[in-house]
Structure formats: C-alpha cells, structure tokens
PyMOL Python script that loads the backbone (N, CA, C, O; Angstrom):
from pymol import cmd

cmd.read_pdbstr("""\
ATOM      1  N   UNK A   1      48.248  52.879  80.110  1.00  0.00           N
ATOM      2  CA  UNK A   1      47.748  51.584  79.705  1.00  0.00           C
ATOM      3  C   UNK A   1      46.798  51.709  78.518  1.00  0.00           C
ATOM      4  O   UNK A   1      46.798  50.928  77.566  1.00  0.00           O
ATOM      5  N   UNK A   2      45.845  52.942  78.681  1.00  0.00           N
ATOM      6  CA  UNK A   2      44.739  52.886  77.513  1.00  0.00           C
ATOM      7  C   UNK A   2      45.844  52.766  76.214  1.00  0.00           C
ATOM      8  O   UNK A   2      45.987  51.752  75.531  1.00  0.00           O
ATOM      9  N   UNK A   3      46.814  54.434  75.987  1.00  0.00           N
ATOM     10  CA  UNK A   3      47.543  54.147  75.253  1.00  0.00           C
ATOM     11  C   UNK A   3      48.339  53.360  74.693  1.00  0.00           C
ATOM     12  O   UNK A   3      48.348  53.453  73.465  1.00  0.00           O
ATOM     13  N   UNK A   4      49.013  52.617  75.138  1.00  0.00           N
ATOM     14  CA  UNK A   4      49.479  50.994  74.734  1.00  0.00           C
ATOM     15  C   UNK A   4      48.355  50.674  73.876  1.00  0.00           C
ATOM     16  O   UNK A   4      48.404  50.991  72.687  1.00  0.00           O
ATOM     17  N   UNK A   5      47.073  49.913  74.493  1.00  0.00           N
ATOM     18  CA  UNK A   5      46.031  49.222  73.951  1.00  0.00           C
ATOM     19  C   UNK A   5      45.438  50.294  72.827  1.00  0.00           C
ATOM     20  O   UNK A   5      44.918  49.621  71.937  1.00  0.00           O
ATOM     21  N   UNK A   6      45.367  51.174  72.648  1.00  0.00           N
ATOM     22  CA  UNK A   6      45.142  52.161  71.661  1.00  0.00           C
ATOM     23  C   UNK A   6      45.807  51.984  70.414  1.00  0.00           C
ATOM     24  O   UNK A   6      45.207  51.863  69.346  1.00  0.00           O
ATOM     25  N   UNK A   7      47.460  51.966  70.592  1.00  0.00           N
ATOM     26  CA  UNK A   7      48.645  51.547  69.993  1.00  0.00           C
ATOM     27  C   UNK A   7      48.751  50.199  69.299  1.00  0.00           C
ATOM     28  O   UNK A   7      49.548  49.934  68.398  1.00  0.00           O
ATOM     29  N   UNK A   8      48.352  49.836  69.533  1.00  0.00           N
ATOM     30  CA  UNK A   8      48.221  47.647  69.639  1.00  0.00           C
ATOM     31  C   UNK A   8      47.179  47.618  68.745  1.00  0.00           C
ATOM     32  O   UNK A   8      47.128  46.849  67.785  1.00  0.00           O
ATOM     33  N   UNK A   9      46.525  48.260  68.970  1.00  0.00           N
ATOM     34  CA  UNK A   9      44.996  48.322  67.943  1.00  0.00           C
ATOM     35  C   UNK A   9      45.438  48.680  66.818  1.00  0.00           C
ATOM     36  O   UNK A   9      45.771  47.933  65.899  1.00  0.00           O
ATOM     37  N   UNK A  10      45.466  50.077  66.845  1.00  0.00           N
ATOM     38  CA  UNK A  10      46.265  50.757  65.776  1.00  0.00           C
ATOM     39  C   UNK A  10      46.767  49.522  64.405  1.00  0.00           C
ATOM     40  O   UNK A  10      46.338  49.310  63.271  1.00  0.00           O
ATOM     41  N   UNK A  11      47.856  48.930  65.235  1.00  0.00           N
ATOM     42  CA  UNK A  11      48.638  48.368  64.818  1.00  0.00           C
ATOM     43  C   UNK A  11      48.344  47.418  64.176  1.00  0.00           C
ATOM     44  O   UNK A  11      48.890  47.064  63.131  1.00  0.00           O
ATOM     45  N   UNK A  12      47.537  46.947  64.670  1.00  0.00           N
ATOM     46  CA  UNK A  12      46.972  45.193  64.388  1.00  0.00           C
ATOM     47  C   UNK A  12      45.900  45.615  63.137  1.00  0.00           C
ATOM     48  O   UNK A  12      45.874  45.073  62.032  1.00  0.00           O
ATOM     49  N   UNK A  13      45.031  46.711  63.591  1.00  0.00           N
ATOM     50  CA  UNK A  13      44.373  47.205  62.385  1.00  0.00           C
ATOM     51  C   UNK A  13      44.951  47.371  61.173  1.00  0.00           C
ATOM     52  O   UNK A  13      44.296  46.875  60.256  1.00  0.00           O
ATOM     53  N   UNK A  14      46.359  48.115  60.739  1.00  0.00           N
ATOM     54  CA  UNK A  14      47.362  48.589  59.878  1.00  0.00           C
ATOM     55  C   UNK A  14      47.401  47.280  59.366  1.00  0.00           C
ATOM     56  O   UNK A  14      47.155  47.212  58.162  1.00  0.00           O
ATOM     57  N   UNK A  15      47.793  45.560  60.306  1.00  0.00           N
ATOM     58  CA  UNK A  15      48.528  44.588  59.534  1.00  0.00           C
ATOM     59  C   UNK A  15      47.442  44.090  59.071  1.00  0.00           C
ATOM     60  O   UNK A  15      47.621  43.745  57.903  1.00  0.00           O
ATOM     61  N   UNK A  16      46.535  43.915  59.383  1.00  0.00           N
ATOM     62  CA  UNK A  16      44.814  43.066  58.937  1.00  0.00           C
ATOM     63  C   UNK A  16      44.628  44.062  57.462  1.00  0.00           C
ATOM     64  O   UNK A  16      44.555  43.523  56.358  1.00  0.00           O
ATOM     65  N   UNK A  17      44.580  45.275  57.606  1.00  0.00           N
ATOM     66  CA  UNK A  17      44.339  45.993  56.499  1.00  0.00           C
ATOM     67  C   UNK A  17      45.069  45.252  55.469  1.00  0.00           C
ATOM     68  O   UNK A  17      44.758  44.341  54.702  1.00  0.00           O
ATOM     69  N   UNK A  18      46.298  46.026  55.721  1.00  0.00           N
ATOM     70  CA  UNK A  18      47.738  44.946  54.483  1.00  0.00           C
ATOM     71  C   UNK A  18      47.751  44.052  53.890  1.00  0.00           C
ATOM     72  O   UNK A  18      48.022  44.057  52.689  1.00  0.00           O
ATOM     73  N   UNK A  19      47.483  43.094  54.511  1.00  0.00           N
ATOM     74  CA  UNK A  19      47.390  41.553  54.401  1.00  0.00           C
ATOM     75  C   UNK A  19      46.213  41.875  53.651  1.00  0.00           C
ATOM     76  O   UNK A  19      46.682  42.265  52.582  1.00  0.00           O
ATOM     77  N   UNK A  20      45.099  41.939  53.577  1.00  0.00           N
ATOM     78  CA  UNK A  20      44.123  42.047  53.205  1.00  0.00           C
ATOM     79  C   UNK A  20      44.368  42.678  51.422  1.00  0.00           C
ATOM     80  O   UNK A  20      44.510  41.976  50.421  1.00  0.00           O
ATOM     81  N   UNK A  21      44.356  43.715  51.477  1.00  0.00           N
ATOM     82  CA  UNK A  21      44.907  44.594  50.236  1.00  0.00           C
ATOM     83  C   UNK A  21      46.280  43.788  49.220  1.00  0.00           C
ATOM     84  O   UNK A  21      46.455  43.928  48.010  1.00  0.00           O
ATOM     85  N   UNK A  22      46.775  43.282  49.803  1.00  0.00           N
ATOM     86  CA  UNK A  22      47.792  42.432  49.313  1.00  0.00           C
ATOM     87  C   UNK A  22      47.207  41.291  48.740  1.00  0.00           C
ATOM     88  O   UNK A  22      47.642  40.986  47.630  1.00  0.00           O
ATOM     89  N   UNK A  23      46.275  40.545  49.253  1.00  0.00           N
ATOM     90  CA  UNK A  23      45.817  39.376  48.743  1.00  0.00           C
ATOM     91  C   UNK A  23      44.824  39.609  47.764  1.00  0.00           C
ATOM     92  O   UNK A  23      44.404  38.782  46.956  1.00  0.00           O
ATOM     93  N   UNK A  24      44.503  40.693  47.879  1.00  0.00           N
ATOM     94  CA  UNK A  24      43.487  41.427  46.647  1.00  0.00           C
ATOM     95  C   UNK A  24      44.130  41.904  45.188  1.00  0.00           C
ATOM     96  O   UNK A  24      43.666  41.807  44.052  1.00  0.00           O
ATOM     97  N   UNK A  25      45.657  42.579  45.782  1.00  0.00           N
ATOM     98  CA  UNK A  25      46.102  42.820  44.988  1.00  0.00           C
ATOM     99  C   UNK A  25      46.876  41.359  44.176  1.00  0.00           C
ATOM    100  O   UNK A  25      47.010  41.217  42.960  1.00  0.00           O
ATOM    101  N   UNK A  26      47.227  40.565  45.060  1.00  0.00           N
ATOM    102  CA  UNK A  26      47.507  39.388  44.089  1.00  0.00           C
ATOM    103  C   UNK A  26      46.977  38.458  43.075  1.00  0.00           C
ATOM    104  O   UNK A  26      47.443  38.023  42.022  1.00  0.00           O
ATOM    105  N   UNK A  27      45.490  38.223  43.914  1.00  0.00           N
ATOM    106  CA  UNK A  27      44.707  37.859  43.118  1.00  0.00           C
ATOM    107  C   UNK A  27      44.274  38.094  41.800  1.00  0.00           C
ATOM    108  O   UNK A  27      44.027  37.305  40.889  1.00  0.00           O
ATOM    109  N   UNK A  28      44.215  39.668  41.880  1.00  0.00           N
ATOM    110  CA  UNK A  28      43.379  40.505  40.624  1.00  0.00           C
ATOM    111  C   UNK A  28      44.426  40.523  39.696  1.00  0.00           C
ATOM    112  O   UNK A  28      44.042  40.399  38.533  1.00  0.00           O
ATOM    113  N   UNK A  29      45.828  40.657  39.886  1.00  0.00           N
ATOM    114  CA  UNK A  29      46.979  40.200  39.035  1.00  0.00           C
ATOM    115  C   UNK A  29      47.052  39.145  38.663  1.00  0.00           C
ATOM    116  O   UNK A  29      47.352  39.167  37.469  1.00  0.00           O
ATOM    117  N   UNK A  30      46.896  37.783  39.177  1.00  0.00           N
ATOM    118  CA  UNK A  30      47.605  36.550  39.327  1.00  0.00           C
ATOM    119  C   UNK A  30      46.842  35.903  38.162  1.00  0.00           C
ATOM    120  O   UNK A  30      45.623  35.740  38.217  1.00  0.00           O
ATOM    121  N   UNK A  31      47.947  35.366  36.599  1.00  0.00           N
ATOM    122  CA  UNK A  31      47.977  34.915  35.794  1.00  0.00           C
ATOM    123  C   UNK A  31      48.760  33.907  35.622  1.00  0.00           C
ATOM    124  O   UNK A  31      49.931  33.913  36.001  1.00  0.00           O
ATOM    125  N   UNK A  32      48.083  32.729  34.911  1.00  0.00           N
ATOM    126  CA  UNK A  32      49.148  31.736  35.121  1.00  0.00           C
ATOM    127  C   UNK A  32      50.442  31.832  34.393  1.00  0.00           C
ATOM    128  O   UNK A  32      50.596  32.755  33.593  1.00  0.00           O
ATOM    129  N   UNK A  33      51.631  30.733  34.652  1.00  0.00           N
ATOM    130  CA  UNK A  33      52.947  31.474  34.289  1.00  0.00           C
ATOM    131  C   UNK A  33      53.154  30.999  32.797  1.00  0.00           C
ATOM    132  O   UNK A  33      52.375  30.109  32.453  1.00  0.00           O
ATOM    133  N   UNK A  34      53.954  31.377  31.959  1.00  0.00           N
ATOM    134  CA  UNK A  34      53.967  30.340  30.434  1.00  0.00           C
ATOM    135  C   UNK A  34      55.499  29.371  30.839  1.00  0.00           C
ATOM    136  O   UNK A  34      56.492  29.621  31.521  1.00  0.00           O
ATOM    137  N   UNK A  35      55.106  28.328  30.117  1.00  0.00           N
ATOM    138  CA  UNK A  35      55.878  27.464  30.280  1.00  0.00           C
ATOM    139  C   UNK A  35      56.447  26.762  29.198  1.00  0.00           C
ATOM    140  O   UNK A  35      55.642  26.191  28.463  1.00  0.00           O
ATOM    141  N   UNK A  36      57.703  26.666  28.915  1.00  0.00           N
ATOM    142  CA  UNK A  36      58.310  26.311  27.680  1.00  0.00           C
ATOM    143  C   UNK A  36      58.410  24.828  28.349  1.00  0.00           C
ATOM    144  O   UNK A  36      58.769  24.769  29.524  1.00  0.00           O
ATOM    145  N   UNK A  37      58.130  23.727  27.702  1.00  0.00           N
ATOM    146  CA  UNK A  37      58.455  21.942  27.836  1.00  0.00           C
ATOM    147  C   UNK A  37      58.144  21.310  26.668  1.00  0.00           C
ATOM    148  O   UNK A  37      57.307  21.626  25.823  1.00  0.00           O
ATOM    149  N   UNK A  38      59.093  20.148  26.710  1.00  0.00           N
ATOM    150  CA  UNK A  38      58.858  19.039  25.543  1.00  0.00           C
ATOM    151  C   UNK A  38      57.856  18.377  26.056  1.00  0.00           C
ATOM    152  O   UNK A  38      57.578  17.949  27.176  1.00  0.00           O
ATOM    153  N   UNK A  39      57.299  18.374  24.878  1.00  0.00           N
ATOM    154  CA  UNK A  39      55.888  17.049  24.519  1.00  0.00           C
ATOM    155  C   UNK A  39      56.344  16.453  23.476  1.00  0.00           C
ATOM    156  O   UNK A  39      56.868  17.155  22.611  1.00  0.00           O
ATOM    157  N   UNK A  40      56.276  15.217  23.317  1.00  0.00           N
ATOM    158  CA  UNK A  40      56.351  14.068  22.530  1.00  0.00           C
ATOM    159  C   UNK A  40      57.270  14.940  21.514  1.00  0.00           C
ATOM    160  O   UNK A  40      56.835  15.558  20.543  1.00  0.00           O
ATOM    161  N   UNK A  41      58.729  14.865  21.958  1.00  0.00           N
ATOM    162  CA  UNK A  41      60.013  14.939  20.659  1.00  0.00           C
ATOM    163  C   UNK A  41      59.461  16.649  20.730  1.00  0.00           C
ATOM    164  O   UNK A  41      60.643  16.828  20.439  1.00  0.00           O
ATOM    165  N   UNK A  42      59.188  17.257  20.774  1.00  0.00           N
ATOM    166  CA  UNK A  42      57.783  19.121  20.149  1.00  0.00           C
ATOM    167  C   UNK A  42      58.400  19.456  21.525  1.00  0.00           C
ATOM    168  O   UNK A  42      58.427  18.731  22.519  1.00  0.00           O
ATOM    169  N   UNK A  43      59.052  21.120  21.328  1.00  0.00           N
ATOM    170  CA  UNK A  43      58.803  22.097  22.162  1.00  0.00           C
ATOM    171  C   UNK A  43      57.443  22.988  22.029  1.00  0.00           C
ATOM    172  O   UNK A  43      57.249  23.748  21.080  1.00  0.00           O
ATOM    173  N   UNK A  44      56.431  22.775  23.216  1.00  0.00           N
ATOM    174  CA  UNK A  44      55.435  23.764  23.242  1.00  0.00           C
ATOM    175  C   UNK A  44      55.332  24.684  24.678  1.00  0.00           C
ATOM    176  O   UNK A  44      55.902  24.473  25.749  1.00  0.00           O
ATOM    177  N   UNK A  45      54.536  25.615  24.358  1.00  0.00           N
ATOM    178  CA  UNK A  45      54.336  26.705  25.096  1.00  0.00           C
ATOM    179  C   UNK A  45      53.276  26.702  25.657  1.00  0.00           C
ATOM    180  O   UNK A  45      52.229  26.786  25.015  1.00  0.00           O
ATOM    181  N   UNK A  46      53.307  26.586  27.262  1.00  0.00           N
ATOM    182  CA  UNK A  46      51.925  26.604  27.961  1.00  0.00           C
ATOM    183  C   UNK A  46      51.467  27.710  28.385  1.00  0.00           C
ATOM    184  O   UNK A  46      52.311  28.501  28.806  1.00  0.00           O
ATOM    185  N   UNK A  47      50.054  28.122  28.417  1.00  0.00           N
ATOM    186  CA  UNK A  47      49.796  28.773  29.494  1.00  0.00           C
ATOM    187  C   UNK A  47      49.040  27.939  30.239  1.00  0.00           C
ATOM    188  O   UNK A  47      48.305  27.076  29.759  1.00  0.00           O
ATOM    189  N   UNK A  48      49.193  28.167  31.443  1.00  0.00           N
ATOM    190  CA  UNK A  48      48.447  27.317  32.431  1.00  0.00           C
ATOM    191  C   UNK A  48      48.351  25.522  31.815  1.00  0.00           C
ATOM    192  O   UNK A  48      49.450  24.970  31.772  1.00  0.00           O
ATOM    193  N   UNK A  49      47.355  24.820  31.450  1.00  0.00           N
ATOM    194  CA  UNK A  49      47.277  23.759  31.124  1.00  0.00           C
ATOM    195  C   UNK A  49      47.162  24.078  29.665  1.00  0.00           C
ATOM    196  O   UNK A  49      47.384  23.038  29.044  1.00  0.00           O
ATOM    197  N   UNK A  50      46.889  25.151  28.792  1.00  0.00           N
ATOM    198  CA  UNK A  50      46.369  25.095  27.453  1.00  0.00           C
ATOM    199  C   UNK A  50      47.888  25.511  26.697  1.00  0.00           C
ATOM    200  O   UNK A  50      48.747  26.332  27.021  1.00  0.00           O
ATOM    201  N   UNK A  51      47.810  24.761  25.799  1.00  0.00           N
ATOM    202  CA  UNK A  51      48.763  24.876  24.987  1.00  0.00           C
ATOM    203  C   UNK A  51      48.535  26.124  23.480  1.00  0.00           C
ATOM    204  O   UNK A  51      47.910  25.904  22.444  1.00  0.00           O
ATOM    205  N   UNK A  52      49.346  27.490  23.904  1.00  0.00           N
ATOM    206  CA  UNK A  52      49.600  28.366  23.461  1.00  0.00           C
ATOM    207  C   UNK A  52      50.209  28.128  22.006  1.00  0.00           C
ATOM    208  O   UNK A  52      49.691  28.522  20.961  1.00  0.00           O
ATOM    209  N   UNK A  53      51.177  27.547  22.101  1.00  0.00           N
ATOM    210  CA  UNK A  53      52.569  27.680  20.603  1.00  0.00           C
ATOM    211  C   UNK A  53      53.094  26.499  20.079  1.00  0.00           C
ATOM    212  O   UNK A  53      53.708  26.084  21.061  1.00  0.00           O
ATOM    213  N   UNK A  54      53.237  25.825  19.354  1.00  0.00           N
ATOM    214  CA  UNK A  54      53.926  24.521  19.403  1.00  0.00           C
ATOM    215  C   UNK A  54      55.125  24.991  18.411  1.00  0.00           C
ATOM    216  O   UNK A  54      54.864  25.457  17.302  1.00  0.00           O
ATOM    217  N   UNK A  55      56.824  24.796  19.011  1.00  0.00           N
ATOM    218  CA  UNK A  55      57.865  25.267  18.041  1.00  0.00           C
ATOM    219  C   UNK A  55      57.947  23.693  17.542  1.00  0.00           C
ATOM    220  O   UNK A  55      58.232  22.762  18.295  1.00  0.00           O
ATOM    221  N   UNK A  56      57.608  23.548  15.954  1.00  0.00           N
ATOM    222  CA  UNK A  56      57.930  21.972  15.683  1.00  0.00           C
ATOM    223  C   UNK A  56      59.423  22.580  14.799  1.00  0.00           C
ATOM    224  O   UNK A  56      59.945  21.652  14.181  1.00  0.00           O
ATOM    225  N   UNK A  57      60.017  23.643  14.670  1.00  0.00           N
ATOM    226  CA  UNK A  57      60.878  23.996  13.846  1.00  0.00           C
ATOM    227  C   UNK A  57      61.997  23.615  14.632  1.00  0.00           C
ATOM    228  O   UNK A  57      62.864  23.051  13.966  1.00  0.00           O
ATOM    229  N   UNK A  58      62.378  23.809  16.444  1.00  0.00           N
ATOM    230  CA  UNK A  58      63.254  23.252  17.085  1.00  0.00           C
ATOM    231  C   UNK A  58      63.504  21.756  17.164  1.00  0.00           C
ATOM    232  O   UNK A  58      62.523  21.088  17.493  1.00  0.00           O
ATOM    233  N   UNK A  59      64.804  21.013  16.887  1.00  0.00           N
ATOM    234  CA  UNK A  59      64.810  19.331  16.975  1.00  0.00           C
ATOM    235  C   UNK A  59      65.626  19.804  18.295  1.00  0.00           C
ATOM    236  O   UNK A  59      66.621  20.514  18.436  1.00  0.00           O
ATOM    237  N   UNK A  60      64.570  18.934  19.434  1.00  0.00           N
ATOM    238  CA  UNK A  60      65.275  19.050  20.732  1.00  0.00           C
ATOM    239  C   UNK A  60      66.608  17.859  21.051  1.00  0.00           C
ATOM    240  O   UNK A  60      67.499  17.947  21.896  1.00  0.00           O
ATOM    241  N   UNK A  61      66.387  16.903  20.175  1.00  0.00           N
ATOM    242  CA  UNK A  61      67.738  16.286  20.259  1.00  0.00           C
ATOM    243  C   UNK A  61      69.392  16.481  19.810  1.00  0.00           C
ATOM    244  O   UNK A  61      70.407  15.810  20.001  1.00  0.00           O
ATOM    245  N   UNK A  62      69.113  17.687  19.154  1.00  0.00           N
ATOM    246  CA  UNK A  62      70.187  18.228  18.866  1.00  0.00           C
ATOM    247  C   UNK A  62      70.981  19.227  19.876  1.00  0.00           C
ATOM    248  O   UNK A  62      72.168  19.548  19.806  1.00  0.00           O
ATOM    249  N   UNK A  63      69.980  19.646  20.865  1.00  0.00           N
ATOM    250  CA  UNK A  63      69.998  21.000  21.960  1.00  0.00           C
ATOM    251  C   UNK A  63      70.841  19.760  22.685  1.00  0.00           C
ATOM    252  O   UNK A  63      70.869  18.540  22.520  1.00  0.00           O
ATOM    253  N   UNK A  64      71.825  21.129  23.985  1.00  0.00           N
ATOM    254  CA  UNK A  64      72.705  20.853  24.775  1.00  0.00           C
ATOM    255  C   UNK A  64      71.742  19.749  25.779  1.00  0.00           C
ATOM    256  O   UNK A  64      70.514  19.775  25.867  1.00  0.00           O
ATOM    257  N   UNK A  65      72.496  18.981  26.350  1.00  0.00           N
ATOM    258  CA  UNK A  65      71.903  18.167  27.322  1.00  0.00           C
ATOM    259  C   UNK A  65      71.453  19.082  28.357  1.00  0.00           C
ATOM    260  O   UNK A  65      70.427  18.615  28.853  1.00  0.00           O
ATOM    261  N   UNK A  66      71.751  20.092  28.851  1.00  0.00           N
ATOM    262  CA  UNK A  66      71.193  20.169  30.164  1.00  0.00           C
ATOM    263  C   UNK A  66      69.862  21.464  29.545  1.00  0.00           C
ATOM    264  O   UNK A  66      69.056  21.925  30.353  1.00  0.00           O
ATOM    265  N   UNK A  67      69.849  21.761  28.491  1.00  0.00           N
ATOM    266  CA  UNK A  67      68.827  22.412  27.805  1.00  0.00           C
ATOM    267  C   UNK A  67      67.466  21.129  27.225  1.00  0.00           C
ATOM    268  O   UNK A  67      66.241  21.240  27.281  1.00  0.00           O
ATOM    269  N   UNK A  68      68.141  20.229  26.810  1.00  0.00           N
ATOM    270  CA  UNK A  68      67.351  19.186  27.190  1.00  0.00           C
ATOM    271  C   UNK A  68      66.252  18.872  28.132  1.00  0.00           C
ATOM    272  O   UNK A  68      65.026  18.790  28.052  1.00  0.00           O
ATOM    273  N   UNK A  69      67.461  18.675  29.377  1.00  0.00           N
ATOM    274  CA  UNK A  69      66.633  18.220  30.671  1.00  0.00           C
ATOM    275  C   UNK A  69      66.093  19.821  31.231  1.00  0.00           C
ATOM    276  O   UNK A  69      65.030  19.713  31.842  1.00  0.00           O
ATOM    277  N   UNK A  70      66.514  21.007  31.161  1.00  0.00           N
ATOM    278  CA  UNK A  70      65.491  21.973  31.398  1.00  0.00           C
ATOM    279  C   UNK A  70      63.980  22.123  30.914  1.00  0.00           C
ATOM    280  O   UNK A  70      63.057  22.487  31.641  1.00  0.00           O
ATOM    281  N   UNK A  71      63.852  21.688  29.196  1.00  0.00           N
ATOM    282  CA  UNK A  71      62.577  21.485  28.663  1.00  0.00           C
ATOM    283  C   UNK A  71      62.128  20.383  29.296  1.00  0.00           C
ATOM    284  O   UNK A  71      61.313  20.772  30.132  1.00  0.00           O
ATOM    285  N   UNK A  72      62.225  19.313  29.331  1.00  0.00           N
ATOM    286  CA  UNK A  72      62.014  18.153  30.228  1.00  0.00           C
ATOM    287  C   UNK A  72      60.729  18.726  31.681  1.00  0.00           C
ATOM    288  O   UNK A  72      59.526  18.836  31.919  1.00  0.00           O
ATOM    289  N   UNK A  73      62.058  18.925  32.262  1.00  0.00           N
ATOM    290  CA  UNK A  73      61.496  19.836  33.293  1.00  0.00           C
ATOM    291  C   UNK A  73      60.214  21.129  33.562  1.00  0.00           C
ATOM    292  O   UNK A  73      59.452  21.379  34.496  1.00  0.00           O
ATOM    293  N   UNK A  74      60.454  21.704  32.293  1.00  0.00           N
ATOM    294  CA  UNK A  74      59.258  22.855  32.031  1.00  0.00           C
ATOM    295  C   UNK A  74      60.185  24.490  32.513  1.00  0.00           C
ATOM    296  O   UNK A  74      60.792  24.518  33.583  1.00  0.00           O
ATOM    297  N   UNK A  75      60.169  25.532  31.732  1.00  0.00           N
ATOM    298  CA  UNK A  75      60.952  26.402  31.787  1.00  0.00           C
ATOM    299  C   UNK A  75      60.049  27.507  31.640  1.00  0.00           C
ATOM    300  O   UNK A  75      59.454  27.878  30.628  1.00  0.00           O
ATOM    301  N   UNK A  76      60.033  28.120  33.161  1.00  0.00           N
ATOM    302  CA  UNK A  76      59.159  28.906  33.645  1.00  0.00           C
ATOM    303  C   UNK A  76      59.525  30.587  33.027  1.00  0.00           C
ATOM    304  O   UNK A  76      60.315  31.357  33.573  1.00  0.00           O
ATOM    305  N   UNK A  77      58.568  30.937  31.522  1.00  0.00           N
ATOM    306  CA  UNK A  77      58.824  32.372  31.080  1.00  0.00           C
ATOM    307  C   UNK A  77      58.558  33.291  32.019  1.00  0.00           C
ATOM    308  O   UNK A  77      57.976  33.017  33.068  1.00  0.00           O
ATOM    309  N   UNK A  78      58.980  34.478  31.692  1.00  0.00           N
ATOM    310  CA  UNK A  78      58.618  35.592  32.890  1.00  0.00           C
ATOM    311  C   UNK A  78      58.356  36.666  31.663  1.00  0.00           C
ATOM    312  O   UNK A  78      57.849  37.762  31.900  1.00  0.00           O
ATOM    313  N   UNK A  79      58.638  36.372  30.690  1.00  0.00           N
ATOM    314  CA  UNK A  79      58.163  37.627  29.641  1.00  0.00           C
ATOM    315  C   UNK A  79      58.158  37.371  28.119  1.00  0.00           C
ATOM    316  O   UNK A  79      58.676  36.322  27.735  1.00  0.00           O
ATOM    317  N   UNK A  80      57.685  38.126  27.310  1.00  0.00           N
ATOM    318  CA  UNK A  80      58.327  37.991  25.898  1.00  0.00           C
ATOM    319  C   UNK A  80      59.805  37.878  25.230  1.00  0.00           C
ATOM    320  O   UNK A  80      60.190  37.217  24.266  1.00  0.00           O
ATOM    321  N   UNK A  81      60.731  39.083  26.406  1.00  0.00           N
ATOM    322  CA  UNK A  81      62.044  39.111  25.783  1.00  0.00           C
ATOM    323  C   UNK A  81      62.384  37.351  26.294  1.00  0.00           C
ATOM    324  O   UNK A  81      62.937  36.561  25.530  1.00  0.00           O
ATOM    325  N   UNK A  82      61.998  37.036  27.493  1.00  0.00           N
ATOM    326  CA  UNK A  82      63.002  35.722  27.669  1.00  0.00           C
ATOM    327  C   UNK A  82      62.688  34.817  26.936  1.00  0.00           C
ATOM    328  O   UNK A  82      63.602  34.062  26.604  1.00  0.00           O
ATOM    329  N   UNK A  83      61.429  34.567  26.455  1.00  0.00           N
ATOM    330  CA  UNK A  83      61.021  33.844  25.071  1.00  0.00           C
ATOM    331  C   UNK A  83      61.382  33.525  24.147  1.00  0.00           C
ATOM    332  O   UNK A  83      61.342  32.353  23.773  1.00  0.00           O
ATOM    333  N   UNK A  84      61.943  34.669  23.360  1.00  0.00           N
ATOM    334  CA  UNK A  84      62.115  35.388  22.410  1.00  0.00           C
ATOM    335  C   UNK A  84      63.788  34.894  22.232  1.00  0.00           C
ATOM    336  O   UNK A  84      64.388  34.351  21.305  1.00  0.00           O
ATOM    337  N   UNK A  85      64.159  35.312  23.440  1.00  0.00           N
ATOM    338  CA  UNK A  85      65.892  34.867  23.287  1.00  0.00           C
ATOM    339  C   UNK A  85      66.148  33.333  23.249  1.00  0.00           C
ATOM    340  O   UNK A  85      66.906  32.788  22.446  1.00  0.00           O
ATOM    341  N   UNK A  86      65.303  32.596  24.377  1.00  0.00           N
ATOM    342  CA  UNK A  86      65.461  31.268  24.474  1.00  0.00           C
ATOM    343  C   UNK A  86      64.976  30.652  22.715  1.00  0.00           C
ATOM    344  O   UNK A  86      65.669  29.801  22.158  1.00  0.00           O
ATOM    345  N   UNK A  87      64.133  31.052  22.264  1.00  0.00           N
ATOM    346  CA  UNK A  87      63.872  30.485  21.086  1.00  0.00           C
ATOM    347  C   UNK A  87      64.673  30.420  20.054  1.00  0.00           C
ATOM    348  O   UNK A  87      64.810  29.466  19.289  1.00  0.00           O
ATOM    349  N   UNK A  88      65.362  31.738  20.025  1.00  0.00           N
ATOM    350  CA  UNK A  88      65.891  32.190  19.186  1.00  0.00           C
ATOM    351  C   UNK A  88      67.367  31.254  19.566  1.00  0.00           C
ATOM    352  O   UNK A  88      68.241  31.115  18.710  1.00  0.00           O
ATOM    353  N   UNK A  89      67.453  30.839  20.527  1.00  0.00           N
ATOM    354  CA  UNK A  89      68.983  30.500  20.866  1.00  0.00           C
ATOM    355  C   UNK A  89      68.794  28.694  20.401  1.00  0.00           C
ATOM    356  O   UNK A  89      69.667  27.946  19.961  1.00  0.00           O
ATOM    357  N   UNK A  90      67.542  28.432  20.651  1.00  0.00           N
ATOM    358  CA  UNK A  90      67.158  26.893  20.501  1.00  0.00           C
ATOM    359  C   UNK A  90      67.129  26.838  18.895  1.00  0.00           C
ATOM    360  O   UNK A  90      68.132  26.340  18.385  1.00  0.00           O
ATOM    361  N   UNK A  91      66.287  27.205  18.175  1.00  0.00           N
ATOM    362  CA  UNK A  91      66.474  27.298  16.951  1.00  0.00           C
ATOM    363  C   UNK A  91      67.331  28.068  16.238  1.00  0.00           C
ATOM    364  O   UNK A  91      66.948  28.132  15.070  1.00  0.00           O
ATOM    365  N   UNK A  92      68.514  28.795  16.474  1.00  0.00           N
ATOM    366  CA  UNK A  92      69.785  29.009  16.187  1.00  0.00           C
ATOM    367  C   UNK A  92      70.076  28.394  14.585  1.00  0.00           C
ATOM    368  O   UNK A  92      71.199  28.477  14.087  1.00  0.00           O
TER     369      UNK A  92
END
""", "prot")
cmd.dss("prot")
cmd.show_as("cartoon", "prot")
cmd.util.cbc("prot")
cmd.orient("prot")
C-alpha cells in the first residue's frame, strides 16, 4: 500500500512539474502572430494590434476571390518564407 501511494506521488509530482515548465516555457516564447489583412482597399501586416508593413503596391481587387476573402479574414504568417511567397504571389 505505502508503495502504490509512494508511486501516485511520484507521479502526480512528475505531472504538476510538466505542466508547470510547459507554461513557462510558453509564455517566455509566446509572441504575437503576424497577420496579413485588408484595411481600407491596403494589404497590411500586423503584429499583434500594431501595424508592421503596409503593401500599397498590391491592388487587392484584382487578386482571386477567395484570396480576397482570405485577406478579409486576416492570414495568419508563421514565418518570413510564407510572407515572402504570399507577397510575392499577390504582387506577381
């Protein structure tokens, strides 16, 4: 019986630790995401609420409709290359 409850401890200690270290580790990482969306007719680039880039060289009414309604929407970057390509493919 001790052993069990020894075990259980153990255990519960291990997941409290984890959890713990994990939320530390997210935090100390956690940057907001960039976000490609139309503003008034203007593709710009967010970070968080502040506006990073403004492409006034893209005319979004010329872009495919559903590239359209993706800027619309807000188009969540994950890096430079995907940036980089999407821009490059918009202003084409």
């Amino acid at each position: 019986m001790k052993k069990r409850l020894l075990i259980l401890a153990i255990t519960v200690s291990i997941t409290i630790i984890t959890v713990i270290f994990s939320f530390i580790k997210v935090s100390a990482g956690y940057s907001s995401p960039m976000i490609l969306k139309e503003k008034n007719g203007t593709v710009v680039l967010y970070k968080g609420k502040n506006i990073i880039k403004t492409y006034d060289e893209i005319v979004i009414s010329v872009l495919p409709k559903r590239d359209q309604e993706a800027l619309n929407s807000g188009i969540i970057i994950r890096n430079q290359e995907q940036l980089n390509a999407i821009i490059e493919d918009y202003d084409g």
